[in-house]
PADRENMI-702853 format. One line per field, with one value per residue: x, y, z of N, C-alpha, C in turn; residue number from 1; chain. Coordinates in nm, 4 decimals. Layout:
% residues N
n.px c(X;...);
n.py c(Y;...);
n.pz c(Z;...);
ca.px c(X;...);
ca.py c(Y;...);
ca.pz c(Z;...);
c.px c(X;...);
c.py c(Y;...);
c.pz c(Z;...);
num c(NUM;...);
chaine c(A;...);
This chain:
% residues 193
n.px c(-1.6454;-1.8719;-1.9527;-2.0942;-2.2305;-2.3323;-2.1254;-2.0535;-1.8500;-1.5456;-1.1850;-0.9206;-0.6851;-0.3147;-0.0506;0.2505;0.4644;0.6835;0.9934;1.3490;1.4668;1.1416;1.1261;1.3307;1.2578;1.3840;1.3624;1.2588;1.2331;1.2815;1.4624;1.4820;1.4374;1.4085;1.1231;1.1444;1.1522;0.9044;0.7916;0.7248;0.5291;0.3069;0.2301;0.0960;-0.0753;-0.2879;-0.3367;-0.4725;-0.6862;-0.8158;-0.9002;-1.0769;-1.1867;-1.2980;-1.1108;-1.1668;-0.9543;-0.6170;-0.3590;0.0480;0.2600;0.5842;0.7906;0.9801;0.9265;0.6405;0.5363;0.6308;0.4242;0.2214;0.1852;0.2272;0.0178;-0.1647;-0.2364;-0.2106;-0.0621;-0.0910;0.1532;0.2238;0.3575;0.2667;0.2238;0.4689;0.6476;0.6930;0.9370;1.2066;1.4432;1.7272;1.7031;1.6943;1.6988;1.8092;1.6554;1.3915;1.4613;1.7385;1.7711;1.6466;1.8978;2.0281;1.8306;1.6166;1.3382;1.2031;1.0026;0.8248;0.5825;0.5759;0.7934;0.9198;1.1704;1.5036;1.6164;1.4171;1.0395;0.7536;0.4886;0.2646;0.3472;0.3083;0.0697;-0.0802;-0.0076;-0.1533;-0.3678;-0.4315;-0.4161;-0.6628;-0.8540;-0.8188;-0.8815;-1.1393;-1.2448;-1.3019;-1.4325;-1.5410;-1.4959;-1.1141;-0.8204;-0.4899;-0.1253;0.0995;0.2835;0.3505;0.3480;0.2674;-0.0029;-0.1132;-0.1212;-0.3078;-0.5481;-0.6053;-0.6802;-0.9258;-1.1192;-1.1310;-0.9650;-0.6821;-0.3749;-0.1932;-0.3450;-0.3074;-0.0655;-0.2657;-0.2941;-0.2010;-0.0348;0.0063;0.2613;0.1891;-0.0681;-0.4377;-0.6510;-1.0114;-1.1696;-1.4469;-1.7433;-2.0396;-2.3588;-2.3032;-2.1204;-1.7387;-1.5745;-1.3512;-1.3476;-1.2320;-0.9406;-0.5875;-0.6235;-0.4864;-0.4444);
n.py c(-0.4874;-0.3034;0.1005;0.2348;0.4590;0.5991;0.6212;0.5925;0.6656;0.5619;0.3825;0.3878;0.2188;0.2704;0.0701;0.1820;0.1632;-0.0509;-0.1195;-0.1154;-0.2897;-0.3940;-0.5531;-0.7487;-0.8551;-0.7417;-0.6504;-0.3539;-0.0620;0.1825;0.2773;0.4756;0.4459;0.4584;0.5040;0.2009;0.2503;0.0412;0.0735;0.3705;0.3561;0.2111;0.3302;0.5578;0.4005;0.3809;0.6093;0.6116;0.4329;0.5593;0.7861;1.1096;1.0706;1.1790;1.2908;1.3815;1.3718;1.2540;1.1219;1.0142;0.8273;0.9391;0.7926;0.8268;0.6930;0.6191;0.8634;0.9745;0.7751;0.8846;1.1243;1.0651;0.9348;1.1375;1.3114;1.5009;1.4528;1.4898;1.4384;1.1584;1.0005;0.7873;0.6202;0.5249;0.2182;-0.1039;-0.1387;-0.2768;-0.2959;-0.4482;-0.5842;-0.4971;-0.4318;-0.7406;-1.0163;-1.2458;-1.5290;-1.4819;-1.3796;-1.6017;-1.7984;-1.7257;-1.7324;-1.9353;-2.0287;-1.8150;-1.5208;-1.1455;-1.2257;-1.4137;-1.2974;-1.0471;-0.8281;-0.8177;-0.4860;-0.3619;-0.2524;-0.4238;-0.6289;-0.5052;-0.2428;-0.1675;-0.2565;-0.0138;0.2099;0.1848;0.1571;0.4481;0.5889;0.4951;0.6212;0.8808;0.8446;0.8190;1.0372;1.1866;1.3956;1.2946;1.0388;0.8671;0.8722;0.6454;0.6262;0.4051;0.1208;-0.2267;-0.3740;-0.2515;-0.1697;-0.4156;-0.4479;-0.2512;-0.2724;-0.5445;-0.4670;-0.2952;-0.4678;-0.5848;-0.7623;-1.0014;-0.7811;-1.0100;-1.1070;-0.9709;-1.1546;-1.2735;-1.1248;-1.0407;-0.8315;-0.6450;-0.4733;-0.0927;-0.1353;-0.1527;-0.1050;-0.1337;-0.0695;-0.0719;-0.0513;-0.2347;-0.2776;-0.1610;-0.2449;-0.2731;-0.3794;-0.5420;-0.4278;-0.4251;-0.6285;-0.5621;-0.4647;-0.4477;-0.1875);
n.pz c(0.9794;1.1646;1.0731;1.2300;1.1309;0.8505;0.5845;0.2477;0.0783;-0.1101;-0.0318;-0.2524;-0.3083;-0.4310;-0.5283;-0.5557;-0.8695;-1.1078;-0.9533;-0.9779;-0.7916;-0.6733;-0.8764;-0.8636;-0.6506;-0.3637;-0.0757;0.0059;0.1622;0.2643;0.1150;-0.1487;-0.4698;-0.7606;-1.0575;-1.2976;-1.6763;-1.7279;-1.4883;-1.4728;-1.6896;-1.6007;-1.4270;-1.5177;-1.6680;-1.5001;-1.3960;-1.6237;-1.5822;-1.3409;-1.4370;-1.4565;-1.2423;-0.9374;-0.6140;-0.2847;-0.1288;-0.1477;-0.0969;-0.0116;0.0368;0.1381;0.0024;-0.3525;-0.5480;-0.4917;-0.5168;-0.7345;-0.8884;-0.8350;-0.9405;-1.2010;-1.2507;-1.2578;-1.0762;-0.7637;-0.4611;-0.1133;0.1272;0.3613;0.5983;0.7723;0.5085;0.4698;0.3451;0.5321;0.7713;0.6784;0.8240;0.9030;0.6746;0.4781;0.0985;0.0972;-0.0873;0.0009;0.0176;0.0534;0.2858;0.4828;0.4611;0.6472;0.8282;0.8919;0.7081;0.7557;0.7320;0.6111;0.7122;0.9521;1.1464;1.2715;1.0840;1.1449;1.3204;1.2464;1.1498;1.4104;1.2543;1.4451;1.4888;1.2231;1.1458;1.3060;1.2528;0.9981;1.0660;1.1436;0.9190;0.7877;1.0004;0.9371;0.6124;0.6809;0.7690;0.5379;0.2793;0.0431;-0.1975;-0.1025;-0.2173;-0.2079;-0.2280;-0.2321;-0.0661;-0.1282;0.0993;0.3054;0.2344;0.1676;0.4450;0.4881;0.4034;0.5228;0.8064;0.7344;0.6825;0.9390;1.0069;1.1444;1.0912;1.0072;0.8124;0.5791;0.4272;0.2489;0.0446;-0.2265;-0.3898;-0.7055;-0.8994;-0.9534;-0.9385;-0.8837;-0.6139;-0.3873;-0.1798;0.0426;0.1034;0.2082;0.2756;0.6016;0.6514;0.5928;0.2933;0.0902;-0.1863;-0.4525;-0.6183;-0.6508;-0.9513;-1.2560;-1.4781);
ca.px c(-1.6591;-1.9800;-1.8760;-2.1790;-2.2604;-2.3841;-2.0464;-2.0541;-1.6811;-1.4279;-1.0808;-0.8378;-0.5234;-0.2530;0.0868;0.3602;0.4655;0.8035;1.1452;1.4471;1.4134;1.0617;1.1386;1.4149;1.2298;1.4505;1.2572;1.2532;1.1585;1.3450;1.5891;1.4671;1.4365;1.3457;1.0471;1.1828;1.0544;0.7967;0.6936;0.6924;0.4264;0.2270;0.1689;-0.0020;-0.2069;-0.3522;-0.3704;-0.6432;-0.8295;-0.8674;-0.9058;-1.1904;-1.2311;-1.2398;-1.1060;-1.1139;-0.8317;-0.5058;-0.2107;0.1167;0.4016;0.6963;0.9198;1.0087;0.8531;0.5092;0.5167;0.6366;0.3489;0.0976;0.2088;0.2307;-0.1122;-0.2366;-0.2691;-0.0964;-0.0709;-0.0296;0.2316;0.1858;0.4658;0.2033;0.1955;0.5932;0.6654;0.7271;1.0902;1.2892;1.5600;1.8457;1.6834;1.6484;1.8095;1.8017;1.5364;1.3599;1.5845;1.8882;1.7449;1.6589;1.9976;2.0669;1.6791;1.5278;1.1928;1.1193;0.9393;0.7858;0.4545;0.6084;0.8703;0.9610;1.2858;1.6259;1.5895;1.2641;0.9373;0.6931;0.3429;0.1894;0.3517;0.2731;-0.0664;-0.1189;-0.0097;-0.2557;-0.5171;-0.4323;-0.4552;-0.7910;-0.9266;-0.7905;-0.9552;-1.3115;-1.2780;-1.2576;-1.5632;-1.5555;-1.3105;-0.9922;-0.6926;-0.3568;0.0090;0.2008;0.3658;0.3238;0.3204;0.1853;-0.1267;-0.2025;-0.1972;-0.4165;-0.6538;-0.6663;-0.7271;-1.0315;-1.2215;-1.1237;-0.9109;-0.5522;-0.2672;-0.1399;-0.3797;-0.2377;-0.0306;-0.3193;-0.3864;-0.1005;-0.0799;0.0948;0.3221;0.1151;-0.2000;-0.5394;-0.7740;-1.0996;-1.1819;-1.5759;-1.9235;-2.1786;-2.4577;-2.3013;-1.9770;-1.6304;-1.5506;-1.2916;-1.4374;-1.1622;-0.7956;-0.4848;-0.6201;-0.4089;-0.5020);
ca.py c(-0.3993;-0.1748;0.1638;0.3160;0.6133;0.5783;0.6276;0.5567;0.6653;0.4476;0.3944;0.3742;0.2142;0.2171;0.0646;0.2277;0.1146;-0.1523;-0.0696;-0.2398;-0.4029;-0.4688;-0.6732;-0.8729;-0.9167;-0.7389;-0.5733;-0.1494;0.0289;0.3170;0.3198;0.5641;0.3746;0.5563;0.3800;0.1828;0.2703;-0.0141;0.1246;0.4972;0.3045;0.1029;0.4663;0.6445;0.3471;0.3501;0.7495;0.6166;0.3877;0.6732;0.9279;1.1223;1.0242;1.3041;1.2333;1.4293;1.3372;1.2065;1.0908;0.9206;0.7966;1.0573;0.7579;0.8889;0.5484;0.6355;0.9965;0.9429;0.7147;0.9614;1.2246;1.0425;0.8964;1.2850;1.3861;1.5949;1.4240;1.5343;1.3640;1.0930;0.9163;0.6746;0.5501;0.4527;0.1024;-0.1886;-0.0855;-0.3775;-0.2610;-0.5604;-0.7018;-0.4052;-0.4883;-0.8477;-1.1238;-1.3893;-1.6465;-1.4400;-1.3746;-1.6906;-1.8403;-1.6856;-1.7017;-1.9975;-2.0229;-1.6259;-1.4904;-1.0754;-1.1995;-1.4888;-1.2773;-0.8863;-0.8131;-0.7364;-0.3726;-0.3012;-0.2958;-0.4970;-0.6175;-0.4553;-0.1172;-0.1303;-0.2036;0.0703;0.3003;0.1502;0.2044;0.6146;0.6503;0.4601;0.6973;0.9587;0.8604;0.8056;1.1785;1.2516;1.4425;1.2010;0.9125;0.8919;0.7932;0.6733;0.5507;0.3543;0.0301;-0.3430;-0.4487;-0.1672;-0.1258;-0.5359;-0.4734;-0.1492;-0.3830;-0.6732;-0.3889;-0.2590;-0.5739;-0.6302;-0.8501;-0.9688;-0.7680;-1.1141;-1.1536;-0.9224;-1.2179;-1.3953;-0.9952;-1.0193;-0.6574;-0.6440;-0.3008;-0.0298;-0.2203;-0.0288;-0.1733;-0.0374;-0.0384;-0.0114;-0.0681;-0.3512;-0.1950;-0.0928;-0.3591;-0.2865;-0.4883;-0.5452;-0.4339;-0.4501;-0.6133;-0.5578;-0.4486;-0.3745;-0.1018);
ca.pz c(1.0928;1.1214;1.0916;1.2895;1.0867;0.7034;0.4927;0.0977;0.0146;-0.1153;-0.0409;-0.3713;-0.2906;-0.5392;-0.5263;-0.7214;-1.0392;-1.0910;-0.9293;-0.9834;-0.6368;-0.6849;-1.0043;-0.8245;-0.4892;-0.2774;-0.0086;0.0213;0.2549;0.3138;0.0116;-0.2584;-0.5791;-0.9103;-1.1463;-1.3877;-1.7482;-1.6926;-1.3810;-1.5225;-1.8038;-1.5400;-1.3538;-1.6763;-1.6867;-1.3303;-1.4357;-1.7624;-1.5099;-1.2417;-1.5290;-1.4374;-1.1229;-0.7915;-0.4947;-0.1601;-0.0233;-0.2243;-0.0162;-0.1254;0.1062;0.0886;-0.1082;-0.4769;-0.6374;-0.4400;-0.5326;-0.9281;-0.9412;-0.7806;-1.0519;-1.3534;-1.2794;-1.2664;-0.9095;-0.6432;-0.3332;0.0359;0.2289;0.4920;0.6620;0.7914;0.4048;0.4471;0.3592;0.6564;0.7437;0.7152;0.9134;0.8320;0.5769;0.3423;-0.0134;0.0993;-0.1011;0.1363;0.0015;0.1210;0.4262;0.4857;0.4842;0.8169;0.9393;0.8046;0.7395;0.8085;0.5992;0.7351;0.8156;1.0732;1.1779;1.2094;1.0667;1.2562;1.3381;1.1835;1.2457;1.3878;1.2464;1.5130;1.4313;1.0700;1.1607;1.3704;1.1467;0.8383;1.1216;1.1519;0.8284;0.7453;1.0162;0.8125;0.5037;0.7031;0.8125;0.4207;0.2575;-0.0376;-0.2332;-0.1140;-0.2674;-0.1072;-0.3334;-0.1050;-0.1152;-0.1461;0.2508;0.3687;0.2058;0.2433;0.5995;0.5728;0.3223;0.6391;0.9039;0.6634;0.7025;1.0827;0.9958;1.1703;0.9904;0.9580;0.7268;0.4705;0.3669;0.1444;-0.0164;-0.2946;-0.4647;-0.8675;-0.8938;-1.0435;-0.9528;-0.7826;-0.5366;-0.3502;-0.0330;-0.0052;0.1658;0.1585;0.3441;0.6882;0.6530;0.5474;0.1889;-0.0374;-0.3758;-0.5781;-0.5484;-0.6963;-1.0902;-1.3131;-1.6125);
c.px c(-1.7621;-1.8941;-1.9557;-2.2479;-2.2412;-2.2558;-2.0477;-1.9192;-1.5946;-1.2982;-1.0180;-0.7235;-0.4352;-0.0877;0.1472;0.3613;0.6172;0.9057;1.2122;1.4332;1.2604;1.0504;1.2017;1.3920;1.2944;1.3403;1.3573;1.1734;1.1898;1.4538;1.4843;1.4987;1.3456;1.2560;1.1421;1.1144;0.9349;0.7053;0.6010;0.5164;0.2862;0.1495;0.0699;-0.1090;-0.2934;-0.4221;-0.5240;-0.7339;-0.8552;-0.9162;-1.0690;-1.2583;-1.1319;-1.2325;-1.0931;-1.0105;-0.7283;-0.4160;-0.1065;0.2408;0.5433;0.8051;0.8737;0.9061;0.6992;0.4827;0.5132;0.4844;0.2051;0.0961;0.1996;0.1153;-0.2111;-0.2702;-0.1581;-0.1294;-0.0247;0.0622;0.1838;0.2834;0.4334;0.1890;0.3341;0.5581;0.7510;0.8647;1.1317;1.3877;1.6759;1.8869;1.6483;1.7607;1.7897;1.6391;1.5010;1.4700;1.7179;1.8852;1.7044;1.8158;2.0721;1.9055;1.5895;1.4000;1.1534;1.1121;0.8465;0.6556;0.4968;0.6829;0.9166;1.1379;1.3872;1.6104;1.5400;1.1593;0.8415;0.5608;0.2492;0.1800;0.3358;0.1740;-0.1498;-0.1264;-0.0665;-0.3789;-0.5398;-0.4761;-0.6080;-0.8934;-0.9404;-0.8722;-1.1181;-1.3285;-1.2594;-1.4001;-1.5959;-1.4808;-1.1998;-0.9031;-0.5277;-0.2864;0.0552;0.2806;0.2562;0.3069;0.2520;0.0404;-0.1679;-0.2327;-0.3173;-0.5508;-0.6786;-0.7267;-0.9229;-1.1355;-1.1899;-1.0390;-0.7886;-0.4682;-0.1547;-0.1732;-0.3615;-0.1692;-0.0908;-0.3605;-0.2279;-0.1546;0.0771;0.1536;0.2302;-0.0424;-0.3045;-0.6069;-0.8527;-1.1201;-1.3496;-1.6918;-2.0011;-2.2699;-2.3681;-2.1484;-1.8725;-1.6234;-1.4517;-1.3835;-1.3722;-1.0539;-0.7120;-0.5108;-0.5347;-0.4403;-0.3556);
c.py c(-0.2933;-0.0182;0.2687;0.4047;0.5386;0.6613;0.5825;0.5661;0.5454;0.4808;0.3408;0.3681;0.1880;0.1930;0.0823;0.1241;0.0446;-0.0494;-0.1373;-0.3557;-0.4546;-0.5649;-0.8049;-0.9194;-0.8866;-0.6216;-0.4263;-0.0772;0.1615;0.3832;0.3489;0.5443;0.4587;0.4222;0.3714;0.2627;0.2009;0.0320;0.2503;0.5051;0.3239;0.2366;0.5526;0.5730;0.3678;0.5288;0.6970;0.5486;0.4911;0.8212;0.9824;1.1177;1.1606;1.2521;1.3881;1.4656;1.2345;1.2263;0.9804;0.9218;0.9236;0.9611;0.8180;0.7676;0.5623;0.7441;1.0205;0.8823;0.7966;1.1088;1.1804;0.9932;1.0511;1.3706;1.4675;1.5725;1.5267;1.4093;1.2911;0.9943;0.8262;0.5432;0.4471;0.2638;0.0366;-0.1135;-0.1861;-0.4040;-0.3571;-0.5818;-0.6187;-0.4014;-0.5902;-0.9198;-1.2214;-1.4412;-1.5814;-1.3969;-1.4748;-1.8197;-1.8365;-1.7181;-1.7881;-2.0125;-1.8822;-1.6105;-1.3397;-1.1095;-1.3282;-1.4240;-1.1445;-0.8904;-0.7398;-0.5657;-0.3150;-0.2902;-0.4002;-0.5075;-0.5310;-0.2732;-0.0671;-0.1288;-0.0760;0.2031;0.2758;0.1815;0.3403;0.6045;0.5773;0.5291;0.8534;0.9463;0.8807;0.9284;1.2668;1.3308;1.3381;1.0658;0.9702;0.7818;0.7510;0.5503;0.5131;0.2273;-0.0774;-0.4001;-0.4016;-0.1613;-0.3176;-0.5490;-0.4020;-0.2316;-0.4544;-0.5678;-0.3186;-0.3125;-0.6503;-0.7270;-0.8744;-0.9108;-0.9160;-1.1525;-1.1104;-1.0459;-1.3020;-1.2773;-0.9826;-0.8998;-0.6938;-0.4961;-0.2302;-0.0567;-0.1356;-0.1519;-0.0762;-0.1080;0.0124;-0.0445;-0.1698;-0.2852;-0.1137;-0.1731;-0.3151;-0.4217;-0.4597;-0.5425;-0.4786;-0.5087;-0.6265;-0.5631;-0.4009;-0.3678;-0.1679);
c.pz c(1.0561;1.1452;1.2056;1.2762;0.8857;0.6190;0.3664;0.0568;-0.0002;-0.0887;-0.1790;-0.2971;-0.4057;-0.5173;-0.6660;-0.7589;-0.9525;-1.0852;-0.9651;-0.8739;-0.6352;-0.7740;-0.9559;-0.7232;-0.3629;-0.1701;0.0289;0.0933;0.2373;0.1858;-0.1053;-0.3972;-0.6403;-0.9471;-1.1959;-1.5059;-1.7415;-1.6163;-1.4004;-1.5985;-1.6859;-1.4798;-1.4156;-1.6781;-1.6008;-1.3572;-1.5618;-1.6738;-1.3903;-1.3434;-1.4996;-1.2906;-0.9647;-0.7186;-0.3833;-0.0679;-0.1200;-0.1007;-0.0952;0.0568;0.0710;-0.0249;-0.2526;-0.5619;-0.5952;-0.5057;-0.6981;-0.9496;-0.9346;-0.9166;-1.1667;-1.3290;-1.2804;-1.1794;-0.8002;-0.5412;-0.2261;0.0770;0.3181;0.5111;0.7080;0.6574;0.3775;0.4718;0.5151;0.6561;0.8033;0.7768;0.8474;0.7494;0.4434;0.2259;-0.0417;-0.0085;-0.0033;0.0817;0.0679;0.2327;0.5277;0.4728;0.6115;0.9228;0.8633;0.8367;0.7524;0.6339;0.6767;0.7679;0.9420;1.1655;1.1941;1.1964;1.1203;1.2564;1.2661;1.2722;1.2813;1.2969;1.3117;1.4961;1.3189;1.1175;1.2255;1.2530;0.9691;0.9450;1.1516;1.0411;0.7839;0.8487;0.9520;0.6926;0.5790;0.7238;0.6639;0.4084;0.1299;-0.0655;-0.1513;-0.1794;-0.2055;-0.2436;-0.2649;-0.1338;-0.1125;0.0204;0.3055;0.3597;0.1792;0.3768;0.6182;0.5038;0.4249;0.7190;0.8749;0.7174;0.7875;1.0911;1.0451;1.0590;0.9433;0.8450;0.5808;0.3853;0.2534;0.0223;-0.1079;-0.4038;-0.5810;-0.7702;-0.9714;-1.0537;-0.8567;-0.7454;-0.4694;-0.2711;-0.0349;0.1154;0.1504;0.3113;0.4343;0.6972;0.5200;0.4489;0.1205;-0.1661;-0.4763;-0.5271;-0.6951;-0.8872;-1.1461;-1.4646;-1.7199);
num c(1;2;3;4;5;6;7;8;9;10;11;12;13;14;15;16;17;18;19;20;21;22;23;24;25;26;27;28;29;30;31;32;33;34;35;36;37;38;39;40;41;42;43;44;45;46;47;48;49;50;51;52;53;54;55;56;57;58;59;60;61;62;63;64;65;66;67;68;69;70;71;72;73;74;75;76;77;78;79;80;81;82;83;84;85;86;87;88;89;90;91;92;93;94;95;96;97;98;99;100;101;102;103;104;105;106;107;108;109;110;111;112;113;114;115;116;117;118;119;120;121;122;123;124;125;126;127;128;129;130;131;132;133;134;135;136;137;138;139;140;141;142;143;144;145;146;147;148;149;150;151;152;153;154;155;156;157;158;159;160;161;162;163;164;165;166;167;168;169;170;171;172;173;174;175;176;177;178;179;180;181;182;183;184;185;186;187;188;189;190;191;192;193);
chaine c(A;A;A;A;A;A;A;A;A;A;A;A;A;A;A;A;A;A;A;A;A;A;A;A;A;A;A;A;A;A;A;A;A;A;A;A;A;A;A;A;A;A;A;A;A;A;A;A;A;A;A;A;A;A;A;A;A;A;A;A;A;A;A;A;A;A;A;A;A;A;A;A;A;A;A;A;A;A;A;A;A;A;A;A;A;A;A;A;A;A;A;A;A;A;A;A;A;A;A;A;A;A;A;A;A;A;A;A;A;A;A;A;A;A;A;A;A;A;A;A;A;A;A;A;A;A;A;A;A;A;A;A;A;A;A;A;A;A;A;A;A;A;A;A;A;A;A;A;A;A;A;A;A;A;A;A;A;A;A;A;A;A;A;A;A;A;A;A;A;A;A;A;A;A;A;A;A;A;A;A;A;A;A;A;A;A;A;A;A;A;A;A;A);
């Protein structure tokens, strides 16, 4: 997507570091999971590959696992409730496989989960905030989750938020968000320091 106007800034997305539930696959949205020690680690690292590096604009999701990770990597985020993970409504706790026993075949990019949200409303809210970052003065940085920030990654590069599903993000892992002349690119995905 052209953006119309000569931008250079990158976006830095970083999903926190390992939870218990992210280890075992249970999907989190809304429930307030501490890092593990792993995760605590994985956060420091993401802190040595950003070391050095200014940003404009730092944001982090209000969960504790977004926010830990935004601190132990060295930064002091602002808040954004747009950064909250999908909210699985039902199915939060649950693994596919155990959600799948009642709903076969679902899986959340076929399907939005029993009193959650949809695709459409995650995407929306990955498309506030990527006007948000364009109104930055330089980098920005955003901590957020694992669903969330593959949809705001598809939305980037015009892409359906369906397409998040082929954009698999590690815990603790950074990606960039960038420029090829006048066109939205993935620069980087899912590194992990």
């Amino acid at each position: 997507m052209s953006n119309g106007k000569s931008i250079t800034h990158e976006i830095w997305l970083v999903r926190h570091g390992e939870t218990e539930w992210s280890r075992s696959g249970q999907h989190t949205s809304r429930t307030d999971l501490p890092l593990t020690p792993q995760g605590e680690e994985r956060a420091r690292r993401v802190g040595k590959l950003l070391d050095g590096r200014k940003f404009a604009l730092v944001l982090s999701s209000p969960m504790r696992r977004a926010l830990d990770t935004c601190r132990l990597a060295g930064f002091t985020p602002g808040i954004s409730e747009d950064l909250h993970e999908w909210d699985y409504g039902q199915y939060e706790g649950l693994t596919t496989a155990q959600i799948q026993q009642t709903a076969p075949g679902w899986t959340i990019w076929t399907a939005p989960p029993k009193g959650g949200e949809t695709i459409e409303q995650v995407s929306a809210r990955a498309e506030r905030i990527v006007a948000r970052a364009l109104q930055a003065d330089g980098d920005v940085a955003l901590f957020g989750h694992g669903h969330m920030l593959r949809i705001l990654g598809a939305r980037w590069v015009d892409a359906s938020p369906n397409w998040g599903r082929a954009l698999a993000l590690a815990t603790g892992s950074v990606s960039v968000l960038g420029w090829e002349h006048d066109w939205r690119v993935i620069r980087l995905w899912s590194q992990v320091a």
